[in-house]
Residue frames as a rotation matrix with the C-alpha (Angstrom) as fourth column:
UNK 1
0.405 -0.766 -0.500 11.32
0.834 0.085 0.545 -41.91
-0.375 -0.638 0.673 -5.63
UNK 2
0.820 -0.307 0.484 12.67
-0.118 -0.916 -0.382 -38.38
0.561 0.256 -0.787 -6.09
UNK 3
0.238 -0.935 0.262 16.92
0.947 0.164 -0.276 -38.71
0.215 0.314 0.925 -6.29
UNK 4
0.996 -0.005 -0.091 18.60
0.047 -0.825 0.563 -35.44
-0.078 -0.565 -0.821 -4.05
UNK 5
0.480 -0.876 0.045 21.98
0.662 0.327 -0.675 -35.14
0.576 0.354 0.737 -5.42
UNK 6
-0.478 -0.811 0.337 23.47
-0.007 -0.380 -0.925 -32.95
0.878 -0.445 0.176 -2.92
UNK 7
-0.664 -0.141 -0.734 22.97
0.615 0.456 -0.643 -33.06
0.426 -0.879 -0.217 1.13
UNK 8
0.529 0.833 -0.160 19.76
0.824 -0.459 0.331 -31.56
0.203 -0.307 -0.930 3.13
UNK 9
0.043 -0.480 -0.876 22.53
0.517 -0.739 0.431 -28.90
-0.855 -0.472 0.217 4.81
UNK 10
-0.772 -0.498 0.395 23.83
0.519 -0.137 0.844 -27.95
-0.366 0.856 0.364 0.98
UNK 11
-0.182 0.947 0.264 20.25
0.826 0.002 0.563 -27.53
0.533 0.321 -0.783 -0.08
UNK 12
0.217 0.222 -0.951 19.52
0.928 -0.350 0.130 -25.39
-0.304 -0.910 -0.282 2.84
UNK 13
-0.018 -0.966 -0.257 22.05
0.770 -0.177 0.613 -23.33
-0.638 -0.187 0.747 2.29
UNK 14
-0.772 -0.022 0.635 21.23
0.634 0.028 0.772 -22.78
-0.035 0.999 -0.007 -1.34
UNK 15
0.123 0.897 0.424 17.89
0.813 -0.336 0.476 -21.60
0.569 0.286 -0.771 -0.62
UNK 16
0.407 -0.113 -0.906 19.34
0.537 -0.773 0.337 -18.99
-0.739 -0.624 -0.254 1.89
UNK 17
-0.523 -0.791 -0.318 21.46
0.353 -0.540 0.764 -17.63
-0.776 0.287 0.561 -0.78
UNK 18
-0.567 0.613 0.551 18.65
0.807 0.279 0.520 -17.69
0.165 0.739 -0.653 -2.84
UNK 19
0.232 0.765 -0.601 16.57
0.973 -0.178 0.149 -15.57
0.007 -0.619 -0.785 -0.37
UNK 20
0.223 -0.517 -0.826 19.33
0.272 -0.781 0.562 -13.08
-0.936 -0.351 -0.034 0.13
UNK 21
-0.758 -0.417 0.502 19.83
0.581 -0.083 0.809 -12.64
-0.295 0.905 0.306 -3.15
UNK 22
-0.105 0.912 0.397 16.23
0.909 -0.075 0.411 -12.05
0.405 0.404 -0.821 -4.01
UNK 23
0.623 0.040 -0.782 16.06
0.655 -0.574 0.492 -9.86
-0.429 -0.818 -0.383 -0.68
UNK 24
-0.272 -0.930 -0.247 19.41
0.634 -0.367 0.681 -7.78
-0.724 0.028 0.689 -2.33
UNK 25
-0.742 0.020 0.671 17.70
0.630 -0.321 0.707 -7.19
0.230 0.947 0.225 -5.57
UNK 26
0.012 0.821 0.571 14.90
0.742 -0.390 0.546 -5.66
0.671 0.417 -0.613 -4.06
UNK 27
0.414 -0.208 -0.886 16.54
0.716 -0.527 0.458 -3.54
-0.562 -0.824 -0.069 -1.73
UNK 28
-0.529 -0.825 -0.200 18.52
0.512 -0.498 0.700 -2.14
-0.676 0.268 0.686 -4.76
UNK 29
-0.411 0.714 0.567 15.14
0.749 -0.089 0.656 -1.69
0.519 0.694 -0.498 -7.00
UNK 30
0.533 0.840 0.101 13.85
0.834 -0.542 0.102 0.11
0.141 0.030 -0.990 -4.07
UNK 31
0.060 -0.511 -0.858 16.48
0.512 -0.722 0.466 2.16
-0.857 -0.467 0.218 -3.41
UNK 32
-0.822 -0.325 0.467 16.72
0.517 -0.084 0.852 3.13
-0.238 0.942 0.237 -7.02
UNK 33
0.005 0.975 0.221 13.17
0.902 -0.099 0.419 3.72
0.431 0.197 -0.881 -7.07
UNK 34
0.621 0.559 -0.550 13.29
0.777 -0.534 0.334 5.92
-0.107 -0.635 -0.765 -4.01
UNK 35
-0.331 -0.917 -0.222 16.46
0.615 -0.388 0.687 7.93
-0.716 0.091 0.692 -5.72
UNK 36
-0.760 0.090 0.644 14.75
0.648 0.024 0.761 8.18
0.053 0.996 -0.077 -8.64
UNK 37
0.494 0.844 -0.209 11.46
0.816 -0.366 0.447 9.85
0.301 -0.391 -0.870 -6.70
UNK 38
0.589 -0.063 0.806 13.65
-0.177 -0.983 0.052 12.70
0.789 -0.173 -0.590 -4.86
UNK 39
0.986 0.020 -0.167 14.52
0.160 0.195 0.968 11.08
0.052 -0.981 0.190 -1.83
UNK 40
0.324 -0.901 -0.288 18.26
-0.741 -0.052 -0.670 12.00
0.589 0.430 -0.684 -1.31
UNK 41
0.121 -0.555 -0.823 20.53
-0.087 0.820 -0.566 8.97
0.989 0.140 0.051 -0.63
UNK 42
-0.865 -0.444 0.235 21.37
-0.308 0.100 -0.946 9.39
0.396 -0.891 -0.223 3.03
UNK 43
-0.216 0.802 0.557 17.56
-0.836 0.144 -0.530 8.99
-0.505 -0.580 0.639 4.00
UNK 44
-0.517 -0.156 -0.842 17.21
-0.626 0.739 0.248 5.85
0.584 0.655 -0.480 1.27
UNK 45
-0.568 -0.684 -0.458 18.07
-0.231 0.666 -0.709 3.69
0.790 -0.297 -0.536 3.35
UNK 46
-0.956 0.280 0.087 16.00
-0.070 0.069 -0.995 4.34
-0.285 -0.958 -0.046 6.77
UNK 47
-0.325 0.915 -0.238 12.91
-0.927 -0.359 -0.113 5.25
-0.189 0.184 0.965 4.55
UNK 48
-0.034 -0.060 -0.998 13.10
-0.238 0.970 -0.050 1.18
0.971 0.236 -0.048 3.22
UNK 49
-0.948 -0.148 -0.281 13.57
0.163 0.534 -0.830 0.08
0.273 -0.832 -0.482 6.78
UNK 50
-0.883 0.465 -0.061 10.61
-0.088 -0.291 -0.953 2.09
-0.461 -0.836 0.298 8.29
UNK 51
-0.033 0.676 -0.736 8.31
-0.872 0.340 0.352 1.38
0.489 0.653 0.578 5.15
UNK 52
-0.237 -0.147 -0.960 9.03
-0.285 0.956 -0.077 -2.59
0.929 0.255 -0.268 5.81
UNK 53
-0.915 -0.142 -0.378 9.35
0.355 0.163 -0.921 -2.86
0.192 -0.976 -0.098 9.67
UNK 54
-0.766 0.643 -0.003 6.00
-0.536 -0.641 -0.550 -0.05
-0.355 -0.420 0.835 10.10
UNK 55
-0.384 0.569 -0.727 4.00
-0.663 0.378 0.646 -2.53
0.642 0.730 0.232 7.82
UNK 56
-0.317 0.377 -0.870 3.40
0.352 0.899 0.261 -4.43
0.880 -0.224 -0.418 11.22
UNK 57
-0.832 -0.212 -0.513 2.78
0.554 -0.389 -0.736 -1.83
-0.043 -0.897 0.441 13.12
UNK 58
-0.172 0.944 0.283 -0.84
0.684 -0.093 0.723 -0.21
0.709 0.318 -0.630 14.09
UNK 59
-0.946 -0.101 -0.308 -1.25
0.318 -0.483 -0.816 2.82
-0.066 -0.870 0.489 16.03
UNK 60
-0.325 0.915 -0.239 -5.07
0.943 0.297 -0.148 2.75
-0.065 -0.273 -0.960 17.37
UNK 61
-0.732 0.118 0.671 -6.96
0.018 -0.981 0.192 6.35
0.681 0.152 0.716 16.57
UNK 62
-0.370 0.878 0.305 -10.66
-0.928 -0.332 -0.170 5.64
-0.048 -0.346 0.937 17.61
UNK 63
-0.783 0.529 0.328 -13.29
0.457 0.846 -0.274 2.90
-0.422 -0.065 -0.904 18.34
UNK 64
-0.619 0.770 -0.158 -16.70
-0.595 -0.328 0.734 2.58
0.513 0.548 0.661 16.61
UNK 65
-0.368 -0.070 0.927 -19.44
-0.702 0.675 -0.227 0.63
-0.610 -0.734 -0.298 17.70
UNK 66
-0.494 0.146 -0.857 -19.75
-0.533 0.727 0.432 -2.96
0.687 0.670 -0.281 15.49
UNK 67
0.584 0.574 0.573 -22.82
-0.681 0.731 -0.038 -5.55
-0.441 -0.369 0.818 16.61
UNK 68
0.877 -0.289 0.384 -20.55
0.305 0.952 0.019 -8.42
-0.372 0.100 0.923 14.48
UNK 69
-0.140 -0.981 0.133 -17.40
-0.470 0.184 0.863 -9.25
-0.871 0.058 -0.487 13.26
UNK 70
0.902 0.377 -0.213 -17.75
-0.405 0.562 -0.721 -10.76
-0.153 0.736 0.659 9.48
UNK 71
0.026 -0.739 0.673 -14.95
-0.063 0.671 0.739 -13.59
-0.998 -0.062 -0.029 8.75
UNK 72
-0.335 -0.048 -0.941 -13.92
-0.836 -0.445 0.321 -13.32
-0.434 0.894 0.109 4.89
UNK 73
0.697 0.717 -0.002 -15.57
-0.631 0.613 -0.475 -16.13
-0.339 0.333 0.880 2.61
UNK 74
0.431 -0.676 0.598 -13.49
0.555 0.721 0.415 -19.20
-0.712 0.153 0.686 1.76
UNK 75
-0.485 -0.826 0.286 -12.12
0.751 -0.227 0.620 -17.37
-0.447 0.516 0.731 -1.26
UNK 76
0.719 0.591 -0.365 -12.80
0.367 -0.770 -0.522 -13.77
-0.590 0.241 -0.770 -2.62
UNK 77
-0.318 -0.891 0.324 -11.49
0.892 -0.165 0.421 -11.78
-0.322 0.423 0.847 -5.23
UNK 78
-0.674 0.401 -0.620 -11.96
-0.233 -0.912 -0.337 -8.12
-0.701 -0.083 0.709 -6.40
UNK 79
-0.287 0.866 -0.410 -15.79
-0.937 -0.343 -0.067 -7.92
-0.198 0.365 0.910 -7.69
UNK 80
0.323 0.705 -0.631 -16.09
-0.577 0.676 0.458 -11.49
0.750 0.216 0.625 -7.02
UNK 81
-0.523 -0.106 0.845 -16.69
-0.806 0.384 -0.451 -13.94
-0.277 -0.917 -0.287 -3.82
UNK 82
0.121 0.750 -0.651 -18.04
-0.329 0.649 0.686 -17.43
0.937 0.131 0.325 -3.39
UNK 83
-0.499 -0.259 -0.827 -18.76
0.709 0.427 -0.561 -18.91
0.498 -0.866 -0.029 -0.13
UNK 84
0.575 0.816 0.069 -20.52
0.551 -0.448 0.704 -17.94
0.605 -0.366 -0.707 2.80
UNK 85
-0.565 -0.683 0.463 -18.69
-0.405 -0.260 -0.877 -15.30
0.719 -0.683 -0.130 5.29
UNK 86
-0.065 0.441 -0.895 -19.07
0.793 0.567 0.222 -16.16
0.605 -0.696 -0.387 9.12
UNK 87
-0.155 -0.266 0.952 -19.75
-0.135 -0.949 -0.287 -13.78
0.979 -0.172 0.111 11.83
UNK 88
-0.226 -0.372 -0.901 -18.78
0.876 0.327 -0.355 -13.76
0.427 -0.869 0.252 15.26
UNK 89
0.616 0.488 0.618 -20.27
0.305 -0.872 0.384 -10.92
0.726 -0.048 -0.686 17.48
UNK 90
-0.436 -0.898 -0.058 -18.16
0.736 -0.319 -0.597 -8.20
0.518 -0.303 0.800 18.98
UNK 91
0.229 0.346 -0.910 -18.66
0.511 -0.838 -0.190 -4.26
-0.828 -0.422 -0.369 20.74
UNK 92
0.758 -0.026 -0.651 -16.49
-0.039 -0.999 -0.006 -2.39
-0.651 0.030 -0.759 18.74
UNK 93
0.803 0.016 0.596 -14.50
0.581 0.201 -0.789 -1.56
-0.132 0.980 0.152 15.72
UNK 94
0.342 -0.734 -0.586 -11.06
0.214 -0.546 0.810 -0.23
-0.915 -0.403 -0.030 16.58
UNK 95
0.813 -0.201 0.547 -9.69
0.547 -0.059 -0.835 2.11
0.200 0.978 0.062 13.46
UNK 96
0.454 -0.857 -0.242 -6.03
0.448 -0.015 0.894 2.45
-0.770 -0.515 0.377 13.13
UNK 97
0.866 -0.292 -0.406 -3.54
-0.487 -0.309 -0.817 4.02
0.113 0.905 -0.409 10.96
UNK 98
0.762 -0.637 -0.117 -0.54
0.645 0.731 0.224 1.97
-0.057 -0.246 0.968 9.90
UNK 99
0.450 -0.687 -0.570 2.83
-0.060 -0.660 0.749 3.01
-0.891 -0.303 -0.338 10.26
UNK 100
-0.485 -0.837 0.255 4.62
0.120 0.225 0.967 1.78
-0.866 0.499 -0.009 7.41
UNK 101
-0.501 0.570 0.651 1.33
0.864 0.367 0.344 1.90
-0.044 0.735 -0.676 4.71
UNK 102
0.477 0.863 0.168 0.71
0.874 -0.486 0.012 5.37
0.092 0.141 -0.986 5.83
UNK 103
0.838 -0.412 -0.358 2.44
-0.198 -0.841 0.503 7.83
-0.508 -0.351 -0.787 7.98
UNK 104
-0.187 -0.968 0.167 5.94
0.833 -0.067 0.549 6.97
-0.520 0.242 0.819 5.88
UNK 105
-0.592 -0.239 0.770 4.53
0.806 -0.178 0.565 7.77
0.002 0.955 0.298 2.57
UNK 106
0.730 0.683 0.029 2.41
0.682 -0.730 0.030 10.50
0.042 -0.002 -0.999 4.01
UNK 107
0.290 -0.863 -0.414 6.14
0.124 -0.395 0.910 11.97
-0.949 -0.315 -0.008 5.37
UNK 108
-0.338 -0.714 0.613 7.57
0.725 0.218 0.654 10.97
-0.601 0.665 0.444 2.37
UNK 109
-0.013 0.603 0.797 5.16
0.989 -0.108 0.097 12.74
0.145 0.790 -0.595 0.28
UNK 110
0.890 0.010 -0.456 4.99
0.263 -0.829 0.494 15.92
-0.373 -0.559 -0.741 2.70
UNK 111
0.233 -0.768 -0.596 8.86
0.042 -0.605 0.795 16.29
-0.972 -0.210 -0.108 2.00
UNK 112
-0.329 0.125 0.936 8.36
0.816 0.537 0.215 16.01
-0.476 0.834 -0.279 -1.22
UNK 113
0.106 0.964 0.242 5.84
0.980 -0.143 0.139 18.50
0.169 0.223 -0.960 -1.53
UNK 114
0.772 -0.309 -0.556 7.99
0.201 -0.711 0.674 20.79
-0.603 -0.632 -0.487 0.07
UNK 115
-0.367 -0.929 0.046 11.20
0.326 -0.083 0.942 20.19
-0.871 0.361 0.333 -2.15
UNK 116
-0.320 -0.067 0.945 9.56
0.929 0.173 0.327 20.03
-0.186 0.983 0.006 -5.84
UNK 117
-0.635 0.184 -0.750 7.86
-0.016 -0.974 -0.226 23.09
-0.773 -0.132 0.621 -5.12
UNK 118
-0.986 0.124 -0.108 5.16
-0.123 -0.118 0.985 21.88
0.110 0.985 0.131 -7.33
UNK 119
-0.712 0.680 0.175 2.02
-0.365 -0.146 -0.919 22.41
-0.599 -0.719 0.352 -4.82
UNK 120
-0.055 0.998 -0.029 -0.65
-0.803 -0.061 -0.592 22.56
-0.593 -0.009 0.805 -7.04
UNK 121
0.030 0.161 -0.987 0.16
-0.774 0.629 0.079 20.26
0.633 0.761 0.143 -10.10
UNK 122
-0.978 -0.163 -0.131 0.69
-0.078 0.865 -0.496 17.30
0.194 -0.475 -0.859 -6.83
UNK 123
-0.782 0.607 0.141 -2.84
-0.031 0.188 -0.982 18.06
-0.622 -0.772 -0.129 -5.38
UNK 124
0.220 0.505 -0.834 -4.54
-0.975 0.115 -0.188 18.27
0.000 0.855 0.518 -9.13
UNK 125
-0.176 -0.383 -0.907 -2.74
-0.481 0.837 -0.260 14.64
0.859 0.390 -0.332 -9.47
UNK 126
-0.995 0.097 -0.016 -3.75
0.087 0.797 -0.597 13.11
-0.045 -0.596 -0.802 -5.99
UNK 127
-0.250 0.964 -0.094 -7.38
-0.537 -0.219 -0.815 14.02
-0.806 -0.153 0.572 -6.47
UNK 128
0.117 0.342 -0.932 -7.70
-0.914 0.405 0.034 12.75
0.390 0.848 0.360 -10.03
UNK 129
-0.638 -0.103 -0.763 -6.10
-0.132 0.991 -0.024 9.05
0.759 0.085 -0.646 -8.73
UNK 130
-0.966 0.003 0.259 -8.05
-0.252 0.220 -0.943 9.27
-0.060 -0.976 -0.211 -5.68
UNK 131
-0.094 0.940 -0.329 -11.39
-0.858 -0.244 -0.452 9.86
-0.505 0.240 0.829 -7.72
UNK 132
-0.229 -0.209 -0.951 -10.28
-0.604 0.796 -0.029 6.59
0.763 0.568 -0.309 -9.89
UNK 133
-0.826 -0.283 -0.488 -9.29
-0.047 0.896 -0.441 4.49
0.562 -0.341 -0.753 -7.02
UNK 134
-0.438 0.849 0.295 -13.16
-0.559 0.000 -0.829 5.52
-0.704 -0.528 0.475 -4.90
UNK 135
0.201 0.861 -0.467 -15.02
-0.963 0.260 0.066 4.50
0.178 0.436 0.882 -7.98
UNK 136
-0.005 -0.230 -0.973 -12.83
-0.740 0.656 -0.151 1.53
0.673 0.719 -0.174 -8.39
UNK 137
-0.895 -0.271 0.355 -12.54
-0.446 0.499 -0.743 0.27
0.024 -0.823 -0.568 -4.47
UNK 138
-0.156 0.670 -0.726 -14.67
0.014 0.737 0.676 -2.86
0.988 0.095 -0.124 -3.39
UNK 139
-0.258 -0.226 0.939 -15.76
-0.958 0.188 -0.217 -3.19
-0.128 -0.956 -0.265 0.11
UNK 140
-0.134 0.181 -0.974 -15.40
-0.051 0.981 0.189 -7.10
0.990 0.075 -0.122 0.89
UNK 141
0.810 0.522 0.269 -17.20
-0.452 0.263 0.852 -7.93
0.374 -0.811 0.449 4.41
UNK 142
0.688 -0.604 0.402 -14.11
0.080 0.614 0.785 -9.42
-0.721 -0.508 0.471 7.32
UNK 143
0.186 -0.832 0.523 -11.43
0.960 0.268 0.085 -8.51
-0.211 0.486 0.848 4.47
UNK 144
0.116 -0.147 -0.982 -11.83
0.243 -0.955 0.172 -4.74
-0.963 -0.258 -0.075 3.60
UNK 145
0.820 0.236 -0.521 -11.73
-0.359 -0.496 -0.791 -2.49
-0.445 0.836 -0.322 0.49
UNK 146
0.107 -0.588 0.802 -10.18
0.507 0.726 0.465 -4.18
-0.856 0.356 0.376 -2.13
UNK 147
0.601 0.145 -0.786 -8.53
-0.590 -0.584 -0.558 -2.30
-0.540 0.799 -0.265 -5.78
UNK 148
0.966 -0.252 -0.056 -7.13
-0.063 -0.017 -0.998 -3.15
0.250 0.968 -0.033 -8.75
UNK 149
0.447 -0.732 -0.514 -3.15
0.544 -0.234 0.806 -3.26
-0.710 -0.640 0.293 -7.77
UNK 150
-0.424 -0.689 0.588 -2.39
0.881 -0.164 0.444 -2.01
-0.209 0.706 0.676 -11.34
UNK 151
0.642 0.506 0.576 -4.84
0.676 -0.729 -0.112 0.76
0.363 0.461 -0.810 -11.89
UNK 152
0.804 0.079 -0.590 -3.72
0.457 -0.716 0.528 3.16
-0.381 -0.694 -0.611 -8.95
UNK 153
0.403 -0.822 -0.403 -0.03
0.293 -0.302 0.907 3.13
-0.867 -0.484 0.119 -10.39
UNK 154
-0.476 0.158 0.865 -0.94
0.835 -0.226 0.501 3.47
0.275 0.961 -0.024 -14.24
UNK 155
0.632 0.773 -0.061 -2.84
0.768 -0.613 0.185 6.14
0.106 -0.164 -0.981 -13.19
UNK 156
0.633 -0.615 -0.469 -0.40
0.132 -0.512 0.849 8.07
-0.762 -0.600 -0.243 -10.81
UNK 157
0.063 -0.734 0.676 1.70
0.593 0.573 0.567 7.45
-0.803 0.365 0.471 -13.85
UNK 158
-0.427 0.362 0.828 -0.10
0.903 0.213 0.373 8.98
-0.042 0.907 -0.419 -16.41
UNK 159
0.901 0.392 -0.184 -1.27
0.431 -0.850 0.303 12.12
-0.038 -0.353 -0.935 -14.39
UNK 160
0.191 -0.947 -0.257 2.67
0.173 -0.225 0.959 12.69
-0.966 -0.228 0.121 -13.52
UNK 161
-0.115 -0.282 0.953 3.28
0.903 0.370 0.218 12.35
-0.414 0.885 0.212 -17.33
UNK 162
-0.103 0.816 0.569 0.74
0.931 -0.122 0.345 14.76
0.351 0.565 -0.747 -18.15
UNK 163
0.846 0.191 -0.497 1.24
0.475 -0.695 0.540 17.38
-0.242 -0.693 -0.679 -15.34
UNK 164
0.591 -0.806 0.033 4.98
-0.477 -0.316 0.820 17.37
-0.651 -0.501 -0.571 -14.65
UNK 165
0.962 -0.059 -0.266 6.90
-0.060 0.906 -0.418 15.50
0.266 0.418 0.869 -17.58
UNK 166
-0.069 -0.958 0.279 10.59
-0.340 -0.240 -0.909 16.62
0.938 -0.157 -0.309 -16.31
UNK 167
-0.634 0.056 0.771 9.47
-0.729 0.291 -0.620 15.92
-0.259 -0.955 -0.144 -12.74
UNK 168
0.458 0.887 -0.068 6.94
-0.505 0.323 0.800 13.28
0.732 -0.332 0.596 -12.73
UNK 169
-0.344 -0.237 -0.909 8.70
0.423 0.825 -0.375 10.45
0.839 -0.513 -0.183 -10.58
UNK 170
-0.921 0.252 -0.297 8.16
0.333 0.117 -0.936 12.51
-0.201 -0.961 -0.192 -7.44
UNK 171
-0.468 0.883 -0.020 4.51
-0.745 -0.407 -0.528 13.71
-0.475 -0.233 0.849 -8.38
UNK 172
-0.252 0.292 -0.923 3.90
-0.401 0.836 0.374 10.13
0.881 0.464 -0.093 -9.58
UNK 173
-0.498 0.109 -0.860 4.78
0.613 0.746 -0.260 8.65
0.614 -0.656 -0.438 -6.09
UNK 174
-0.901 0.421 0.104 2.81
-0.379 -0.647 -0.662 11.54
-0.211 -0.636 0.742 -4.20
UNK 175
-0.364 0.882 -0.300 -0.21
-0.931 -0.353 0.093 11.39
-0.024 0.313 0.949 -6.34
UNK 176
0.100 0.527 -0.844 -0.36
-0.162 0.846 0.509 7.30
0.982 0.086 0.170 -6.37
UNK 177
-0.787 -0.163 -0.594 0.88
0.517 0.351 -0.781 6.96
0.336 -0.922 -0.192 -2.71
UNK 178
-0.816 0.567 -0.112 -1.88
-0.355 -0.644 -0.678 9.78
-0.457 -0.514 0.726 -1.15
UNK 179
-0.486 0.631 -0.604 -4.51
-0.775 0.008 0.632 8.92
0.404 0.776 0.485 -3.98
UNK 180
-0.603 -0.200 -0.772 -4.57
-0.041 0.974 -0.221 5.53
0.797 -0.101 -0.596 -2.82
UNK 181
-0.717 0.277 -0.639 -4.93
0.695 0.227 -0.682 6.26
-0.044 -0.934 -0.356 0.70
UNK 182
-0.833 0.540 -0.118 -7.49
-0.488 -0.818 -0.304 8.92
-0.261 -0.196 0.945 0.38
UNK 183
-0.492 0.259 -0.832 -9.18
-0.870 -0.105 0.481 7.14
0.037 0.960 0.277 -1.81
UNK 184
-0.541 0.006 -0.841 -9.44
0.111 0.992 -0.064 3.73
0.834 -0.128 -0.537 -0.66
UNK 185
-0.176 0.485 -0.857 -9.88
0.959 -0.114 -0.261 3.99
-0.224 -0.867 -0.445 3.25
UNK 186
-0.997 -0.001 0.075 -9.88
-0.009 -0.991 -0.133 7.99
0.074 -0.133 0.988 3.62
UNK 187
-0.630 0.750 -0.198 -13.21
-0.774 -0.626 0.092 8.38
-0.055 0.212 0.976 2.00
UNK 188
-0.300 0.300 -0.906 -14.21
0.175 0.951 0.256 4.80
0.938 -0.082 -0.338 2.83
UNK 189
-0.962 -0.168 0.215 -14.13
-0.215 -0.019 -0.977 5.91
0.168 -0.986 -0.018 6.64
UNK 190
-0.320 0.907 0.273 -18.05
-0.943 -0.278 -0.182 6.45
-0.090 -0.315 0.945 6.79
UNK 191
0.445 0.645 -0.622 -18.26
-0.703 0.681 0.204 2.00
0.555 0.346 0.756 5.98
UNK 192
-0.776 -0.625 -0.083 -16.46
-0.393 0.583 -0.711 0.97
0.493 -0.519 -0.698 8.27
UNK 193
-0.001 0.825 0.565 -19.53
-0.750 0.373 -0.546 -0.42
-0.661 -0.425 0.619 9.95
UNK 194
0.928 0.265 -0.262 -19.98
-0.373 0.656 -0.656 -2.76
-0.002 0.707 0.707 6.61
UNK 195
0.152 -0.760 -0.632 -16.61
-0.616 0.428 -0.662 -4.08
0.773 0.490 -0.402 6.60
UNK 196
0.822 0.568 0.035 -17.44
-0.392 0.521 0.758 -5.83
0.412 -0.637 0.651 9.87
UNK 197
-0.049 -0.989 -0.142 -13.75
0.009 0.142 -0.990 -5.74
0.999 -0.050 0.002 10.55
UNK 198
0.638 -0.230 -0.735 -12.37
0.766 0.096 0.635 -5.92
-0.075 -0.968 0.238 14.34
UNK 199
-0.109 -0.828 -0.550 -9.62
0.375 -0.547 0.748 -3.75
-0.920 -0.125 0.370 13.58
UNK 200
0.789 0.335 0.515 -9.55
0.493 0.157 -0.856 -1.28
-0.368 0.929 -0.042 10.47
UNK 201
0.259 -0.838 -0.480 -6.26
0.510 -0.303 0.805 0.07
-0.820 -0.453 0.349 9.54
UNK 202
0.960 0.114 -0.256 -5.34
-0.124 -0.646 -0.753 2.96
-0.251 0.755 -0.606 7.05
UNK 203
0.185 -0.937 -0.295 -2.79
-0.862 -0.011 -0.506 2.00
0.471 0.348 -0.810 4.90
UNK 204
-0.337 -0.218 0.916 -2.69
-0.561 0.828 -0.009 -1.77
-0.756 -0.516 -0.402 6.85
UNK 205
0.254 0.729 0.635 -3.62
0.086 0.637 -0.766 -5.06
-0.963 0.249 0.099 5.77
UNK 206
0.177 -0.113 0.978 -3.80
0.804 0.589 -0.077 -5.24
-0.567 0.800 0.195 1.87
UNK 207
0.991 0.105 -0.084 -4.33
0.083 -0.968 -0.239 -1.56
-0.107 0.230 -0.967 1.34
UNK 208
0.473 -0.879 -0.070 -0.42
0.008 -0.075 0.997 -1.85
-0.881 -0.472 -0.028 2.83
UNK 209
0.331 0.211 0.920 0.15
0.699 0.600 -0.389 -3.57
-0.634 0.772 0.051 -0.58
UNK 210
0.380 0.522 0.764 -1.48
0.923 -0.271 -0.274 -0.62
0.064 0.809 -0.584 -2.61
UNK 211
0.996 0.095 -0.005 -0.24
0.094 -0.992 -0.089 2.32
-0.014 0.088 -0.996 -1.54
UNK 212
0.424 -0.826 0.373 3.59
0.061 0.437 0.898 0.71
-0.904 -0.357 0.236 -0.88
UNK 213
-0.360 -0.146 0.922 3.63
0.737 0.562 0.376 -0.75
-0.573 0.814 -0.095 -4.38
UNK 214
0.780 -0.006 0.625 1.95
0.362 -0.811 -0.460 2.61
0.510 0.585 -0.631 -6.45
UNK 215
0.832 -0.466 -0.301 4.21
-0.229 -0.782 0.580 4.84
-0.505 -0.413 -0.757 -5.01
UNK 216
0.105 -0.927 0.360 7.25
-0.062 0.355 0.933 2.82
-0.993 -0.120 -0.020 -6.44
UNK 217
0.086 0.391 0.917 5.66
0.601 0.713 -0.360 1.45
-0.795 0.582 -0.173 -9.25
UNK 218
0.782 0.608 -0.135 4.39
0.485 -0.730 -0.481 5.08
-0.391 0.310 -0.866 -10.24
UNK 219
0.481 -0.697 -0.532 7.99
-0.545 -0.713 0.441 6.64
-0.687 0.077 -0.723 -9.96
UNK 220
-0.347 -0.859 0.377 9.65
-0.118 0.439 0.891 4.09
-0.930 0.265 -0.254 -12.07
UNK 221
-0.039 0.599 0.800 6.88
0.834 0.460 -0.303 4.33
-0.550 0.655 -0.517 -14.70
UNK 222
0.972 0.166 -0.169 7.21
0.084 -0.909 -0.408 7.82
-0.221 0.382 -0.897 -14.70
C-alpha cells in the first residue's frame, strides 16, 4: 500500500511546477551560454526557439536508391550492439537536412565568423574536431552514425583554448557545432546506402543531440 498525503490535482500541479522550473533553468543556461558565445541578446532568444522548434523539422534535399530499410537491433550502443536488426524493403533513401541540428548553427556559426573576424584560427579548429569526430563516428544499420557525446565538445574546447584563449567561446561553438556536422554526416554522405535508413537527416535524429549539445557545451568550457 503506498500512502499519498496530498490530492492527485496537488500532485499534478507539483510536477508542472517542477517541469517549468526545470524548463526555466535551461532556458537561462542556454541563454547564458549563447551570450557567452557572441550572440548579442536581442537574437538570444529567437536563436533558442528556432534551435528547439527546427529539431522537428526536415527539409528533403535528394533521394538515393536503398533495396532495404534496416530496423535498429533491440538495443545498441556506440561500438556495441546485440540483437538481430530487421529489414523491411523499400526504393529509396530520402536525405534531409534538419532545421534546428543544422541550418541554425550553420547561421549561427556563419555570423559568427563574420563578427570575430577570426577566419582562419575557426577553420584550423573545425577541421581538427571534424578529423576526431570521422575517426570516432560509428555507422549503426536503421539508427545512423553514432559519437561519443563528450569527445566532440572536449575537443572544440581544447582547440578554442589553444587557438583563441581571449576568444575561444565563439570559436569553441563554431569549431564543435560545424566539426560535428562535417564530420559525422558531411563526410559520412558516401554510406548512406549502409545505414539502411528511410530518411537520413543532417544534423536530425541523434546527430541533433551532438551538434546542439557541443556547441553549448564547448562555449561554456571554453
Amino acid at each position: 500500500m503506498i500512502y499519498v498525503p496530498f490530492p492527485l490535482p496537488v500532485i499534478l500541479l507539483l510536477g508542472l511546477l517542477f517541469a517549468l522550473l526545470v524548463i526555466l533553468i535551461e532556458m537561462r543556461v542556454l541563454a547564458y551560454a549563447y551570450k557567452k558565445i557572441g550572440v548579442r541578446p536581442r537574437y538570444v532568444f529567437a536563436v533558442m526557439v528556432l534551435s528547439l522548434l527546427g529539431s522537428q523539422v526536415d527539409i528533403p534535399l535528394y533521394s538515393v536508391p536503398a533495396r532495404h530499410i534496416v530496423q535498429p537491433p533491440p538495443s545498441w550502443r556506440y561500438s556495441w550492439q546485440s540483437g538481430r536488426a530487421g529489414v523491411t524493403r523499400v526504393r529509396i533513401t530520402v536525405v534531409a537536412i534538419n532545421v534546428g541540428g543544422a541550418l541554425i548553427p550553420m547561421l549561427v556559426s556563419l555570423y559568427l565568423f563574420v563578427r570575430m573576424r577570426m577566419p582562419a584560427r575557426m577553420v584550423v579548429g573545425t577541421v581538427v574536431v571534424a578529423i576526431v569526430v570521422h575517426q570516432m563516428a560509428e555507422i549503426v544499420p536503421g539508427a545512423g552514425i553514432v559519437v561519443p557525446m563528450l569527445v566532440p565538445p572536449l575537443v572544440a574546447a581544447g582547440v578554442a583554448l589553444l587557438l583563441a584563449y581571449r576568444r575561444a567561446p565563439p570559436l569553441a561553438y563554431v569549431a564543435g557545432s560545424m566539426g560535428t556536422l562535417l564530420g559525422a554526416d558531411v563526410m559520412n554522405l558516401s554510406e548512406v546506402g549502409r545505414l539502411g535508413s528511410a530518411v537520413v537527416s543532417i544534423g536530425g535524429a541523434g546527430t541533433f543531440d551532438g551538434v546542439f549539445l557541443t556547441g553549448i557545451i564547448a562555449g561554456l568550457l571554453a
